[in-house]
N, C-alpha and C positions, 0 to 999 in steps of 0.2 A: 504493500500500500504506500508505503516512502516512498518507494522506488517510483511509485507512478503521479507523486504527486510533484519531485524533482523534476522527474519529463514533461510536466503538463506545466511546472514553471518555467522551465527552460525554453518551451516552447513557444510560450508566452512573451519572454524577453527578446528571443530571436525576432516575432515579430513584430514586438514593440517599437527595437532598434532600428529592422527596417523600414520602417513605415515614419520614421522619426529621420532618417537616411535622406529619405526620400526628398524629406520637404527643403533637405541644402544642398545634397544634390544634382545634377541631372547625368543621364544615362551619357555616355562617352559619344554617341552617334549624333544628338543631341546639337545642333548650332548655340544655343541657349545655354551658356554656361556659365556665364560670371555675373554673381549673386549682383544686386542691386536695390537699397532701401529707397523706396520711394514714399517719403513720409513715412506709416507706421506700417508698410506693406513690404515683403520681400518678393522679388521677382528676378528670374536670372534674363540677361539680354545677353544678345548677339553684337559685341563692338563694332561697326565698320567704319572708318577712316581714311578711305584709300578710294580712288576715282570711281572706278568702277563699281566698288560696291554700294559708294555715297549715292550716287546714280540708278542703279537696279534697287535699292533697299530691300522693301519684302514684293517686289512684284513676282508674280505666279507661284506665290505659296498659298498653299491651299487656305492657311488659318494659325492665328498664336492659339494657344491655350493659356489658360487664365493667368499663369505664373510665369509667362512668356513677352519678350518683349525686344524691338532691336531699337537701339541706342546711337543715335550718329555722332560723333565725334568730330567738331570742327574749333578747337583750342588751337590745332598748328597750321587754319585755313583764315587766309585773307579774308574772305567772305565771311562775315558776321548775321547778315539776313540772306541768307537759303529761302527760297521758296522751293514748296513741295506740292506735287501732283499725286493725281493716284494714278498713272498709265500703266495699263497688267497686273491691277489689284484685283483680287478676288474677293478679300471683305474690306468691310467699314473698320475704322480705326480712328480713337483720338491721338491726337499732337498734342506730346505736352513739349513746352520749351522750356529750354533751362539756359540759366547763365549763372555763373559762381556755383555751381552745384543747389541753387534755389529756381523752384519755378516759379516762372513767370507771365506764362498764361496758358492758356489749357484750348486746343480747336476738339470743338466735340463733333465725334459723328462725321468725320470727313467719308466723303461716300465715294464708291467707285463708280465709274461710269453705266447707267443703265442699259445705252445703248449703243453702237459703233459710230454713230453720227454726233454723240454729245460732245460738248467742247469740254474739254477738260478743265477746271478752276484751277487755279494756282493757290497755293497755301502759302503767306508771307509770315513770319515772324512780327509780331508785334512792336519789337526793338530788337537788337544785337543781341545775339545768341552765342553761347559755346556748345551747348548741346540739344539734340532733341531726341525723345522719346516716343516710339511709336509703340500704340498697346490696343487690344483688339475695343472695337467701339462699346461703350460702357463702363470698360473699368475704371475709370477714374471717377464716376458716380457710384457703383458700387464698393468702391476703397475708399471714397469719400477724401480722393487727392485736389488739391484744390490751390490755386495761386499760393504763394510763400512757401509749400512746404520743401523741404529740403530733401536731397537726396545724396546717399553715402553709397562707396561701395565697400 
């Protein structure tokens, strides 16, 4: 009876641990790797910094999940106000912007194109930016992230 109640603890912690694993962090195949506090929220993104990815971002990926999110990096780019489209997006996503690691304003609900003929909108940054955060459309109402809150990684 010991014996089976050591196993059924054991067993217990093993899943405890992974499931506790889980939420810092992600599977190796994963583009989403490096953990990021957004306010009181943790989410891993995807860095990209470099032309070409700055350019493609998330176009023809299917979807983030909830903990997912790709992060642009322009601290060592001339351009301060990026404007963003959604060309070969397949979901909605808010913009949040960041500069000094605080945000500073939030686009909700950028939407992708309904139909082959629409004009694409441009998304400008409200002031000068270092970074922007794309994350699937709602999260930032359901995290309840909002102008000032800061982000760490």
């Amino acid at each position: 009876m010991a014996n089976k109640k050591i196993f059924l603890i054991l067993i217990s912690l093993a899943f405890l641990s992974s499931s506790c694993l889980a939420k810092f962090y992600k599977p190796s195949d994963s583009p989403y790797q490096t953990p990021l506090m957004v306010g009181e929220k943790r989410i891993f993104v995807e860095i990209v910094s470099d032309d070409e990815k700055l350019k493609n971002g998330l176009t023809g990926r299917q979807k983030l999940k909830d903990d997912e999110g790709m992060l642009f990096d322009f601290r060592e780019r001339e351009n301060k106000r990026p404007s963003f489209w959604m060309k070969g997006m397949l979901f909605d996503i808010d913009i949040i912007w960041i500069k000094n690691f605080k945000i500073t304003e939030i686009t909700r609900g950028a939407s992708v194109p309904r139909d082959t003929f629409e004009t694409l909108p441009l998304y400008p940054p409200p002031s000068n930016i270092d970074m922007v955060l794309e994350v699937r459309e709602g999260w930032t109402d359901l995290y309840n992230v909002n102008v000032g809150n800061k982000i760490q990684f």
